[in-house]
C-alpha positions as CSV (number, residue, x, y, z in Angstrom):
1,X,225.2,-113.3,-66.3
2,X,222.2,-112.0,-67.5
3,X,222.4,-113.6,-71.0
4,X,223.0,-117.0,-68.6
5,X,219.6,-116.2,-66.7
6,X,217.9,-115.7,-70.2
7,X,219.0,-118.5,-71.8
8,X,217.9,-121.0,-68.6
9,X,214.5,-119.0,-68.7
10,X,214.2,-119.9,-72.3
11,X,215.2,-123.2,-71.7
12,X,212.6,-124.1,-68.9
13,X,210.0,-124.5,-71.1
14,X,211.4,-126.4,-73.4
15,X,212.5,-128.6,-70.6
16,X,209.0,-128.5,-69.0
17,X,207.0,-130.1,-72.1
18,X,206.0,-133.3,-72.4
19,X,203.9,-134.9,-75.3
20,X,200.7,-136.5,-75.1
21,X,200.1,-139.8,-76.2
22,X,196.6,-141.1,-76.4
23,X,196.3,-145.3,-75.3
24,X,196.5,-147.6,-78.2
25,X,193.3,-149.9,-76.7
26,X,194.2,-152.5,-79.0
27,X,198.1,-153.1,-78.3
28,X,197.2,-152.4,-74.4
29,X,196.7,-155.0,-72.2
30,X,196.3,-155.7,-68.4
31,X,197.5,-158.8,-67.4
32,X,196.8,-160.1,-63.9
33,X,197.7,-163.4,-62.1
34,X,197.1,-164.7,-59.1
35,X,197.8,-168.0,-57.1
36,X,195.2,-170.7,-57.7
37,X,194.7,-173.0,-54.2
38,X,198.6,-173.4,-54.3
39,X,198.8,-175.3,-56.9
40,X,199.2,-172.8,-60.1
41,X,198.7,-168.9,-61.0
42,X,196.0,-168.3,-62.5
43,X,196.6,-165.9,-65.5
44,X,193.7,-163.2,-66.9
45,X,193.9,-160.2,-69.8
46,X,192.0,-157.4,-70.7
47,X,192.0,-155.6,-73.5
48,X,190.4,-152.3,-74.6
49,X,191.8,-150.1,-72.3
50,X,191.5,-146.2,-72.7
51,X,193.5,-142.9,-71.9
52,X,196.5,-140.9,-71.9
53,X,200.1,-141.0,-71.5
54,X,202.1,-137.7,-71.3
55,X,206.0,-138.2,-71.7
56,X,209.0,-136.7,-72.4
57,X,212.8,-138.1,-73.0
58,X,214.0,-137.7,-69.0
59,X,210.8,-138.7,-67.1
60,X,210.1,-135.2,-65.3
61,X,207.0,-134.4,-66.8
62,X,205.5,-138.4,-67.6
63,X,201.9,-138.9,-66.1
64,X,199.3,-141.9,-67.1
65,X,195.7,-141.8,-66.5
66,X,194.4,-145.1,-68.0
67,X,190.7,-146.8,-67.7
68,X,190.3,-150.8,-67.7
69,X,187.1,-152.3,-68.6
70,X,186.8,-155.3,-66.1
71,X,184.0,-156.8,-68.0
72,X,186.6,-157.8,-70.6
73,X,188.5,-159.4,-68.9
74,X,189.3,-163.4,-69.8
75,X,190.9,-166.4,-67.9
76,X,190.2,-169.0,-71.0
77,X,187.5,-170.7,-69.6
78,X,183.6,-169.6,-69.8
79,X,182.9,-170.7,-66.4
80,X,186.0,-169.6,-64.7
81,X,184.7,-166.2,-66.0
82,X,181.8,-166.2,-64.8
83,X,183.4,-166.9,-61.1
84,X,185.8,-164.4,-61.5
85,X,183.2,-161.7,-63.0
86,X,180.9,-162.4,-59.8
87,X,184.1,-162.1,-57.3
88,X,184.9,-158.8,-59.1
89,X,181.7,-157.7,-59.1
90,X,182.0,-155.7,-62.7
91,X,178.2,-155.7,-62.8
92,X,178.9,-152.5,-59.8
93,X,182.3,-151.7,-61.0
94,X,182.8,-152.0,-64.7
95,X,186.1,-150.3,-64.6
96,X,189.9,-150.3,-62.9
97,X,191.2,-146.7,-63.1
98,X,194.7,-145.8,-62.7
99,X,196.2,-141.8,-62.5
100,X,199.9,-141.1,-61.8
101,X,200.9,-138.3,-59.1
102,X,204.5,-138.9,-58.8
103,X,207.0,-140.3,-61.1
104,X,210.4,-141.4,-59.5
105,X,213.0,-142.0,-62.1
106,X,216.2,-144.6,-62.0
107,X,217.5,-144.3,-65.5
108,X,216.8,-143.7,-68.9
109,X,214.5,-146.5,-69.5
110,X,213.3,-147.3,-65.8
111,X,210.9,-145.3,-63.4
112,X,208.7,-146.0,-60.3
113,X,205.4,-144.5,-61.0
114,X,203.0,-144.1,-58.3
115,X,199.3,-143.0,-58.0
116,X,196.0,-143.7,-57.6
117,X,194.3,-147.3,-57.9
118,X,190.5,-147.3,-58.3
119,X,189.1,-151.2,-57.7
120,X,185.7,-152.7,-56.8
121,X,185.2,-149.0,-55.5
122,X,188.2,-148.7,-53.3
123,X,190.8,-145.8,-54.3
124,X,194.3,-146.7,-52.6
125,X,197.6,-145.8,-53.4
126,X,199.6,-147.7,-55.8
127,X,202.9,-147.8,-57.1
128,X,204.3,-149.5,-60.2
129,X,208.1,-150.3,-61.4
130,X,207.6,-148.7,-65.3
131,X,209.8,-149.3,-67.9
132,X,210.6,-147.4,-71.5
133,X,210.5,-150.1,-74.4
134,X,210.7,-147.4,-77.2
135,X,209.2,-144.3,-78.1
136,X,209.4,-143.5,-82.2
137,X,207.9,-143.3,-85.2
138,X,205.8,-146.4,-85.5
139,X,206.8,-148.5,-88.6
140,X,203.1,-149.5,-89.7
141,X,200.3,-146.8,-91.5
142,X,200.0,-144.4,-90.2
143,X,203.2,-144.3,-88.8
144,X,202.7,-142.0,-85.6
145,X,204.5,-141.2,-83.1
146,X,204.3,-144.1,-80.4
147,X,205.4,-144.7,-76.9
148,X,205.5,-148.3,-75.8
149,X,205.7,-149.4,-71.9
150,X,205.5,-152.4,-69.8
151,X,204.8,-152.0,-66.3
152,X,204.4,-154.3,-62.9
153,X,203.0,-154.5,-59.5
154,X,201.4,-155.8,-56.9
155,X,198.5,-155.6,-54.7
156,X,196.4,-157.5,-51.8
157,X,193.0,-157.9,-53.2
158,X,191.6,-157.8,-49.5
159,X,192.5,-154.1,-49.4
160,X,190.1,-153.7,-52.1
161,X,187.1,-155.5,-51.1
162,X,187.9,-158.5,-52.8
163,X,187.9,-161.0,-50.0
164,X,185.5,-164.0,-51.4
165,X,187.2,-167.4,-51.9
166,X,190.4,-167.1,-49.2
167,X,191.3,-170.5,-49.7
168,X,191.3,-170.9,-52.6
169,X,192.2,-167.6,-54.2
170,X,195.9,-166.1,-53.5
171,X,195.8,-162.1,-51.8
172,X,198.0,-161.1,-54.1
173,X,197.5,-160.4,-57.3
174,X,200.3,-159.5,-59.7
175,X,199.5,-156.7,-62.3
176,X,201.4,-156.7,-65.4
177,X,200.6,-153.7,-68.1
178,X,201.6,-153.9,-71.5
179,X,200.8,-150.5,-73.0
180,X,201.3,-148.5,-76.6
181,X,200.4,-145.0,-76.9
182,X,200.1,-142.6,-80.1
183,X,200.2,-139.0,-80.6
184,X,197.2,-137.7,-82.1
185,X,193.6,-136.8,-80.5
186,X,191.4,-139.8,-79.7
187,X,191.8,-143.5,-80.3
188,X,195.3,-144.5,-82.8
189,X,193.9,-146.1,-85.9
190,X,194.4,-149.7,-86.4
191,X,198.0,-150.0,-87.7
192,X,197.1,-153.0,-90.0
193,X,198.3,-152.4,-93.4
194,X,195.6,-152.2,-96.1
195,X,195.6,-153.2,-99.6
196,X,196.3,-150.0,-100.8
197,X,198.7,-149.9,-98.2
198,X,200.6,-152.6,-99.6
199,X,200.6,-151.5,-102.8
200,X,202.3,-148.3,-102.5
């Protein structure tokens, strides 16, 4: 018995650590749409997100704290842009924060991850449906450690603030998160092979 209690007290921390992966702002991207006076949904990306991902194999441990800048974000059209940077206000609220508190999951590849939403100034509670696309050695220099995730979910923008244009804009707003993470401290290099690269 006692060699059973040792080993499971051995064994905890083991079980109990998760790696740290730092956001890849290049390969990350938010991707929001929204319905467009009925007829359409609109569809906008950002890029240059920033933050951390902690993970381990069964979920217990994962936690995300990721940073958006809304001033980058794009609908494809100068002037829809503008309109949509003046509804969001970015001038105010540069930034969409997201931090995990809870991590539910289903299986293997599939969790419900759940935390806190910063928008337009508004901090609500938010829960996303996560999934696992791979986590391995990436196979570009300089091949780190990566985690790769795609998650979705919804919100009503009026609980945030964001109530101009109620004809014409939808309340609700889809969120879509394409994310890559690497180990290692600070921004992943760029995993574009070089020259040199190439040549060995």
């Amino acid at each position: 018995m006692k060699t059973l209690l040792l080993s499971a007290a051995l064994l905890v921390p083991a079980l109990a650590a998760a790696e740290d992966f730092a956001i890849d702002p290049v390969h990350t991207r938010l991707v929001v749409a929204v319905e467009h006076a009925g007829f359409s949904h609109a569809l906008g990306s950002a890029s240059g997100s920033s933050g951390q991902v902690s993970f381990d194999d069964g979920w217990a441990n994962a936690h995300v704290d990721v940073t958006v800048p809304l001033t980058r974000i794009d609908f494809g059209d100068a002037a829809w842009n503008r309109a949509v940077h003046k509804v969001l206000g970015d001038k105010d609220f540069p930034q969409v924060h997201f931090v995990s508190d809870q991590v539910t999951p289903r299986d293997a590849s599939h969790a419900q991850v759940c935390g806190q939403l910063t928008l337009h100034g508004v901090t609500r509670p938010l829960c996303m449906d996560a999934t696992l696309n791979a986590l391995r050695r990436h196979p570009m220099p300089p091949f780190r450690r990566t985690a790769g995730f795609s998650a979705v979910a919804h919100i009503d923008r009026f609980d945030y603030g964001i109530t101009e244009w109620p004809t014409v804009i939808g309340r609700d707003v889809e969120i879509r998160i394409e994310l890559e993470a690497s180990r290692g401290i600070g921004a992943p290099k760029p995993d574009t092979p070089t020259t040199e690269d190439a040549t060995r």
